[in-house]
LOKOLFI-371172 format. One record per atom (N, C-alpha, C, O): residue in one letter; x negated, y, z; atom name; chain. Coordinates in nm, 3 decimals. Layout:
BEGIN
PT   r      east     north        up    a   c
PT   A         X         Y         Z   CA   A
...
// end
This chain:
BEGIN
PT   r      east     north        up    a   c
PT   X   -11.651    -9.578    14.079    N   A
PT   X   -11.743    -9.528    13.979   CA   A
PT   X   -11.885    -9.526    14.031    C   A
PT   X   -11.913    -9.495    14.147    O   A
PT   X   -11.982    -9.564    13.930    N   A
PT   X   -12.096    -9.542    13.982   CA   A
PT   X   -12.210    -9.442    13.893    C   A
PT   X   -12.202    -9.433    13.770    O   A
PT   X   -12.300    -9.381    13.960    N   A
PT   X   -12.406    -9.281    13.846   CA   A
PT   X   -12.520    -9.425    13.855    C   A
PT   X   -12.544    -9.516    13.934    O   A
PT   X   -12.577    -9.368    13.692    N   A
PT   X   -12.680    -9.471    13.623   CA   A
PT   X   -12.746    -9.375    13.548    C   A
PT   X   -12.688    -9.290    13.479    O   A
PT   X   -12.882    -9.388    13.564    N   A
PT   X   -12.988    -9.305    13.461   CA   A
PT   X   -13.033    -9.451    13.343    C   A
PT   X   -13.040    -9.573    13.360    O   A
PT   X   -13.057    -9.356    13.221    N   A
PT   X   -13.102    -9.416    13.151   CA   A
PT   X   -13.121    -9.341    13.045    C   A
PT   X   -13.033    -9.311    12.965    O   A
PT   X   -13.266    -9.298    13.040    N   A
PT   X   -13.248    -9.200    12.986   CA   A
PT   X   -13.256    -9.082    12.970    C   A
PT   X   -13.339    -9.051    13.055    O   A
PT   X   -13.213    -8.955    12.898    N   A
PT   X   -13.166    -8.840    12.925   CA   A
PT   X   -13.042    -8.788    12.982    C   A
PT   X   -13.019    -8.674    13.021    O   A
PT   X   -12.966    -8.889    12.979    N   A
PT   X   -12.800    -8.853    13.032   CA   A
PT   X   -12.796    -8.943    13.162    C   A
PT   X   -12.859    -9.047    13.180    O   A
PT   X   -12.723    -8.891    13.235    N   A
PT   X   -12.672    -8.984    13.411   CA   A
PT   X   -12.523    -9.006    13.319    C   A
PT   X   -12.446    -8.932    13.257    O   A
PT   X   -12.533    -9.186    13.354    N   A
PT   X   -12.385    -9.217    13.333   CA   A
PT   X   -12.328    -9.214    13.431    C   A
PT   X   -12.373    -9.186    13.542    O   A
PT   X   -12.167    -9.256    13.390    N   A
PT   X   -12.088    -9.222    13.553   CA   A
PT   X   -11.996    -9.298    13.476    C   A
PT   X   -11.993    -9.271    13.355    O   A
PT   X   -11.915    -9.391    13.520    N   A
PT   X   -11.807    -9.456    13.488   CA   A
PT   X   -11.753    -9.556    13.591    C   A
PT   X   -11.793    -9.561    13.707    O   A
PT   X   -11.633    -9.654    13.524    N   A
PT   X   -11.577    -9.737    13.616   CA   A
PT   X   -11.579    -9.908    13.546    C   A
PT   X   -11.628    -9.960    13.446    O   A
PT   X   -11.535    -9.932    13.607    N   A
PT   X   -11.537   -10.123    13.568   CA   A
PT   X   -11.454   -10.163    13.614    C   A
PT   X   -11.443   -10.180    13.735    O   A
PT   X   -11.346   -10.197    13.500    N   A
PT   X   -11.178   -10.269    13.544   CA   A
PT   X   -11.270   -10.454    13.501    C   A
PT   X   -11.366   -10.482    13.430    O   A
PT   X   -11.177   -10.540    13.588    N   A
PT   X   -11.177   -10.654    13.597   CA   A
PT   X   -11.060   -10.742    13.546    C   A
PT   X   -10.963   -10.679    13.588    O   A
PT   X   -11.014   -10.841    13.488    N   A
PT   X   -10.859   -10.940    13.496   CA   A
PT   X   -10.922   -11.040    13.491    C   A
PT   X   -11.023   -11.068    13.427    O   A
PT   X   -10.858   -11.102    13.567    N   A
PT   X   -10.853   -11.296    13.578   CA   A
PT   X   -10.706   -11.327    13.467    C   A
PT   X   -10.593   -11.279    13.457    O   A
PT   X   -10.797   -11.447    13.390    N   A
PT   X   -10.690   -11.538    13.290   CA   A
PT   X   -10.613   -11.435    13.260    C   A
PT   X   -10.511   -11.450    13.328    O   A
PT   X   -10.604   -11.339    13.197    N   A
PT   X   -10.506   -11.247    13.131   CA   A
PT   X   -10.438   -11.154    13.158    C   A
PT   X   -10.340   -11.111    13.098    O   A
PT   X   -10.502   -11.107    13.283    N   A
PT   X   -10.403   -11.037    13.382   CA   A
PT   X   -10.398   -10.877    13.285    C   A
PT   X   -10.494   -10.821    13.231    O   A
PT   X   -10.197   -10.819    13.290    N   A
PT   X   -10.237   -10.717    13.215   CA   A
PT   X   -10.219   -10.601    13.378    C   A
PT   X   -10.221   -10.627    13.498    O   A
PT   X   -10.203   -10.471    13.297    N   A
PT   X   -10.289   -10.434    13.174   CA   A
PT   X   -10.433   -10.517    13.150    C   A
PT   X   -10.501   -10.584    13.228    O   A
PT   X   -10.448   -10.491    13.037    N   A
PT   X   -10.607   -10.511    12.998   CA   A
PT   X   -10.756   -10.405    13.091    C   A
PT   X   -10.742   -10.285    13.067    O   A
PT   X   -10.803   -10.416    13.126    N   A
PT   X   -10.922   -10.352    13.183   CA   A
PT   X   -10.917   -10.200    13.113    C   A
PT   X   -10.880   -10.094    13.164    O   A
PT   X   -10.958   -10.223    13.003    N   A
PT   X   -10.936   -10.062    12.927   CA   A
PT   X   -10.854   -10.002    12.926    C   A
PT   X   -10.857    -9.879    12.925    O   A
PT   X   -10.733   -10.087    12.927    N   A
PT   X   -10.580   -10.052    12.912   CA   A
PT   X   -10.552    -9.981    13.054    C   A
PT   X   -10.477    -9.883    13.054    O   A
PT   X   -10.590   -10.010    13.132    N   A
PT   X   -10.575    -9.941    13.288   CA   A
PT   X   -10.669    -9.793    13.292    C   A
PT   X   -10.682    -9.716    13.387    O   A
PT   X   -10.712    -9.786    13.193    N   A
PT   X   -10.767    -9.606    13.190   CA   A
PT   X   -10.749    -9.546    13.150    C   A
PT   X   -10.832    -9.490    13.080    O   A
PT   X   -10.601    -9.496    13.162    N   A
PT   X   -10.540    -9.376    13.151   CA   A
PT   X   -10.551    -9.248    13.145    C   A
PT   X   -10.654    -9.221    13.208    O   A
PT   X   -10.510    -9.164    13.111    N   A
PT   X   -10.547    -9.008    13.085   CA   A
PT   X   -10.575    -8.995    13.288    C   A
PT   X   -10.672    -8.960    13.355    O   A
PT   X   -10.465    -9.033    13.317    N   A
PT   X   -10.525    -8.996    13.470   CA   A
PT   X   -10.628    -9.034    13.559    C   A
PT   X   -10.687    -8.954    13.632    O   A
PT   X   -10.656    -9.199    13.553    N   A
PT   X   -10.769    -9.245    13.560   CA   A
PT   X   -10.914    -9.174    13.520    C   A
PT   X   -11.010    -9.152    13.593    O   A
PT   X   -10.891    -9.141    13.350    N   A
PT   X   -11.002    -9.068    13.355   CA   A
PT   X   -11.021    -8.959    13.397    C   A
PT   X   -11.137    -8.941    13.434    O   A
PT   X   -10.907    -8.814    13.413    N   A
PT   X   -10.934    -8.751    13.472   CA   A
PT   X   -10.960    -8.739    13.634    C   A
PT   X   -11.018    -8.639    13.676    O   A
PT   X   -10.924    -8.827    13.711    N   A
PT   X   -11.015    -8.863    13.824   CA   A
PT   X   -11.152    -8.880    13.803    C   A
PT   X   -11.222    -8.781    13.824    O   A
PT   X   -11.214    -9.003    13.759    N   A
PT   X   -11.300    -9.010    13.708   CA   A
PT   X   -11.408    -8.867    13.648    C   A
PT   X   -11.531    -8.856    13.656    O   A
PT   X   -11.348    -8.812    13.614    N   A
PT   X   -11.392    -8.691    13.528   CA   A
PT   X   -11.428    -8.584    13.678    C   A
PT   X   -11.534    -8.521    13.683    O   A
PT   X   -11.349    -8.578    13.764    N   A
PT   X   -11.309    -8.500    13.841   CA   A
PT   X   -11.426    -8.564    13.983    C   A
PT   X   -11.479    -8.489    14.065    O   A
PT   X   -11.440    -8.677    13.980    N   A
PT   X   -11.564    -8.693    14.083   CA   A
PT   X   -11.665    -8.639    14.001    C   A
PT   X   -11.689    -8.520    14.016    O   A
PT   X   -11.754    -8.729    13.881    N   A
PT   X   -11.848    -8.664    13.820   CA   A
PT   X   -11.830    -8.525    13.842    C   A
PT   X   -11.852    -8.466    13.947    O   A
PT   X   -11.799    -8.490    13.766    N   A
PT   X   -11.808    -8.278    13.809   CA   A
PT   X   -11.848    -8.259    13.979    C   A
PT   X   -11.940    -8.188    14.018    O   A
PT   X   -11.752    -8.344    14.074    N   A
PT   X   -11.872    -8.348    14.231   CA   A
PT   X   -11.975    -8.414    14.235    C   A
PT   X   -12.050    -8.394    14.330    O   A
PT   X   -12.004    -8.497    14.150    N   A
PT   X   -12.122    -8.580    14.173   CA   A
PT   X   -12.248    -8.427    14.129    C   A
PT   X   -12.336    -8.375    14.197    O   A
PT   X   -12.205    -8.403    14.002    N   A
PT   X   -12.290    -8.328    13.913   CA   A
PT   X   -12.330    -8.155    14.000    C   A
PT   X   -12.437    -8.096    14.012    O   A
PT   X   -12.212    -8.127    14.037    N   A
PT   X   -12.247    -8.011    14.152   CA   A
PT   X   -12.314    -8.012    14.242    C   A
PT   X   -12.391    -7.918    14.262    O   A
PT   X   -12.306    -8.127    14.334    N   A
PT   X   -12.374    -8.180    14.475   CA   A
PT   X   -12.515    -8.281    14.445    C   A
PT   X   -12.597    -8.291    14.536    O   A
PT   X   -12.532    -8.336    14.350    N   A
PT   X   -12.670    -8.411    14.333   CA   A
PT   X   -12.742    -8.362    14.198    C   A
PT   X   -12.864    -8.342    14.187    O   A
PT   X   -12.649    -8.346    14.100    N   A
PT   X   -12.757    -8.329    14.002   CA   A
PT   X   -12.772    -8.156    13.912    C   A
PT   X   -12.850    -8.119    13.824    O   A
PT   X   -12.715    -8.120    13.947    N   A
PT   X   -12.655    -7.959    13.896   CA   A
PT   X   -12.844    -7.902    13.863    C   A
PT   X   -12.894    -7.860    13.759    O   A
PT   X   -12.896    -7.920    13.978    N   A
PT   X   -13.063    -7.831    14.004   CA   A
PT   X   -13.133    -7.931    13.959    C   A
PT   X   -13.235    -7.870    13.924    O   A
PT   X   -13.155    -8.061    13.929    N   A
PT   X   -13.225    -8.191    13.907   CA   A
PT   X   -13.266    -8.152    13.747    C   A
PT   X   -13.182    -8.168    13.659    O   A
PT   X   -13.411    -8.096    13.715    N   A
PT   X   -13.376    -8.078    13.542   CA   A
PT   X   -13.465    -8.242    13.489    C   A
PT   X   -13.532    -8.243    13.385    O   A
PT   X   -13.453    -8.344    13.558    N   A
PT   X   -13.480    -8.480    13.479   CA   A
PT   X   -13.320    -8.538    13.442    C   A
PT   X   -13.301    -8.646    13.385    O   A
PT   X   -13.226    -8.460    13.481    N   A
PT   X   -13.038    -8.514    13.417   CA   A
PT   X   -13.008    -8.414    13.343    C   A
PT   X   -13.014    -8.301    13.391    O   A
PT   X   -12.971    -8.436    13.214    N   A
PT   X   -12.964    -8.309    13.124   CA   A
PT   X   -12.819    -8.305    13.086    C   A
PT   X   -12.787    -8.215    13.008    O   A
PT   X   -12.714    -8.395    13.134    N   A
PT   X   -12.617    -8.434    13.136   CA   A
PT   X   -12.509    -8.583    13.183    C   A
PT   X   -12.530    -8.704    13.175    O   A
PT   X   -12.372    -8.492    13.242    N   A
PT   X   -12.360    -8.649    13.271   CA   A
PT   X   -12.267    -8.744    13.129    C   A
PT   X   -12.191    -8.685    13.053    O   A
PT   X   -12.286    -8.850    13.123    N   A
PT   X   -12.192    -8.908    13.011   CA   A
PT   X   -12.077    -9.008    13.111    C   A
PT   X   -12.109    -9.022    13.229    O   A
PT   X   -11.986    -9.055    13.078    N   A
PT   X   -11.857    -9.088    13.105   CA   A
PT   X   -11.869    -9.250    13.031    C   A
PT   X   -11.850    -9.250    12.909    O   A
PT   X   -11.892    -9.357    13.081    N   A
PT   X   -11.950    -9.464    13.036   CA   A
PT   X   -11.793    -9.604    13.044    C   A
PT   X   -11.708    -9.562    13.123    O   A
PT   X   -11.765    -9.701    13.000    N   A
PT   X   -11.658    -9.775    13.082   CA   A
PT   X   -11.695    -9.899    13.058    C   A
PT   X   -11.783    -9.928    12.977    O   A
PT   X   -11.639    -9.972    13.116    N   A
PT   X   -11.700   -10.115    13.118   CA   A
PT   X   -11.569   -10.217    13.148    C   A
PT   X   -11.494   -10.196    13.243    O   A
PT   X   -11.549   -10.341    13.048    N   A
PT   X   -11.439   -10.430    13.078   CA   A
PT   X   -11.496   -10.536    13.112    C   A
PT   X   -11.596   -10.556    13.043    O   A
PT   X   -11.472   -10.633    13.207    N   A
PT   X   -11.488   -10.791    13.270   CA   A
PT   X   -11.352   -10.835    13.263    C   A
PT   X   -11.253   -10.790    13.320    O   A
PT   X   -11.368   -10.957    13.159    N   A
PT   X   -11.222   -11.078    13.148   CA   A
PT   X   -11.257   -11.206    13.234    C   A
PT   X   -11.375   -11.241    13.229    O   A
PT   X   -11.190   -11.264    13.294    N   A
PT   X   -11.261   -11.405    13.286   CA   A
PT   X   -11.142   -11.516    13.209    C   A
PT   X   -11.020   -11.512    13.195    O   A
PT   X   -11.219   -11.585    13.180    N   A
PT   X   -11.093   -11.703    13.119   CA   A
PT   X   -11.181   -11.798    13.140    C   A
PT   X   -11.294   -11.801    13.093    O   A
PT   X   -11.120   -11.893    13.227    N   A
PT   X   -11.138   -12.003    13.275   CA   A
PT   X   -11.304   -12.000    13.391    C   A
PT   X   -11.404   -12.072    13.400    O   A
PT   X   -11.281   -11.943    13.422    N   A
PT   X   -11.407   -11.848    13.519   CA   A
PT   X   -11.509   -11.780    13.412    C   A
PT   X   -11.621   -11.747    13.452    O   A
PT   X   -11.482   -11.763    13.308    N   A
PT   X   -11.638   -11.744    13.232   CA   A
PT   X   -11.599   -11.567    13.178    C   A
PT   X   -11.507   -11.517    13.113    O   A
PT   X   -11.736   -11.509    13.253    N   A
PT   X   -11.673   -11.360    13.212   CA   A
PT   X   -11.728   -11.324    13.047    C   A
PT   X   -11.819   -11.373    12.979    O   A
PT   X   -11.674   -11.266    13.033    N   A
PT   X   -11.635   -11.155    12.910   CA   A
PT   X   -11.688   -11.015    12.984    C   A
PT   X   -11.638   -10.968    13.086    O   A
PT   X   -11.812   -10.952    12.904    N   A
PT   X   -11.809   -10.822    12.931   CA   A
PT   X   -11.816   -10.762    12.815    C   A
PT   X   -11.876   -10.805    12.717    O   A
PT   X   -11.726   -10.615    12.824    N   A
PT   X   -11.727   -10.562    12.695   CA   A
PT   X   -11.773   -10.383    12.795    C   A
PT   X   -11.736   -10.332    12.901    O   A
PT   X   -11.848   -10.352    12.707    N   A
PT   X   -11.906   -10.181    12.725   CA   A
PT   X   -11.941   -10.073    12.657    C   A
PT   X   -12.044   -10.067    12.590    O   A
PT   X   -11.854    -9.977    12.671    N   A
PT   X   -11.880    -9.839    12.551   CA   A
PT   X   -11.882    -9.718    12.644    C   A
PT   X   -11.822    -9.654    12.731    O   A
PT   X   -12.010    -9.731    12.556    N   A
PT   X   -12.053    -9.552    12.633   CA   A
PT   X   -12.016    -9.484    12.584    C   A
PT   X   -11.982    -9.513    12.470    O   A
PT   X   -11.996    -9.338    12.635    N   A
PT   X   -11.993    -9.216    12.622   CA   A
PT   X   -11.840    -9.242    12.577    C   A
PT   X   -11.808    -9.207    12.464    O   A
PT   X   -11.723    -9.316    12.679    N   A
PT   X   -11.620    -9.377    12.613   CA   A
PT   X   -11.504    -9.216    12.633    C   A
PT   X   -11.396    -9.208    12.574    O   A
PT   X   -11.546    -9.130    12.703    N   A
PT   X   -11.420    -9.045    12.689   CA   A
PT   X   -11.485    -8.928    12.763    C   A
PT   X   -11.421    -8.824    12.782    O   A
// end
């Protein structure tokens, strides 16, 4: 996962990858548990860097898919995905 400003909100999310079809699907691999990991660093990210910072007024939860088919990527991205 990485934090990203843009904005008023710090994103925080992850980026699943598949070659030629590989399942699950990228999205499909973010699971209730996944995100609650996910969920569960942010809340340390947000305690330890940005908690006192008043230019982050929140963090948002961002996700991001990369396909490739036939080397050529596919990116698909929705914020504020969960």
């Amino acid at each position: 996962p990485k934090g990203a400003r843009k904005g008023a909100p710090s994103g925080f999310g992850g980026v699943g990858d598949r070659r030629n079809g590989g399942f699950p699907r990228p999205f499909g691999s973010l699971d209730g548990s996944k995100r609650r990991r996910i969920r569960l660093a942010g809340e340390r990210l947000w305690r330890r860097r940005y908690r006192h910072d008043p230019s982050v007024a929140r963090l948002r939860y961002d996700a991001a898919s990369v396909t490739f088919v036939d080397g050529v990527p596919r990116v698909e991205y929705v914020a504020a995905a969960f």
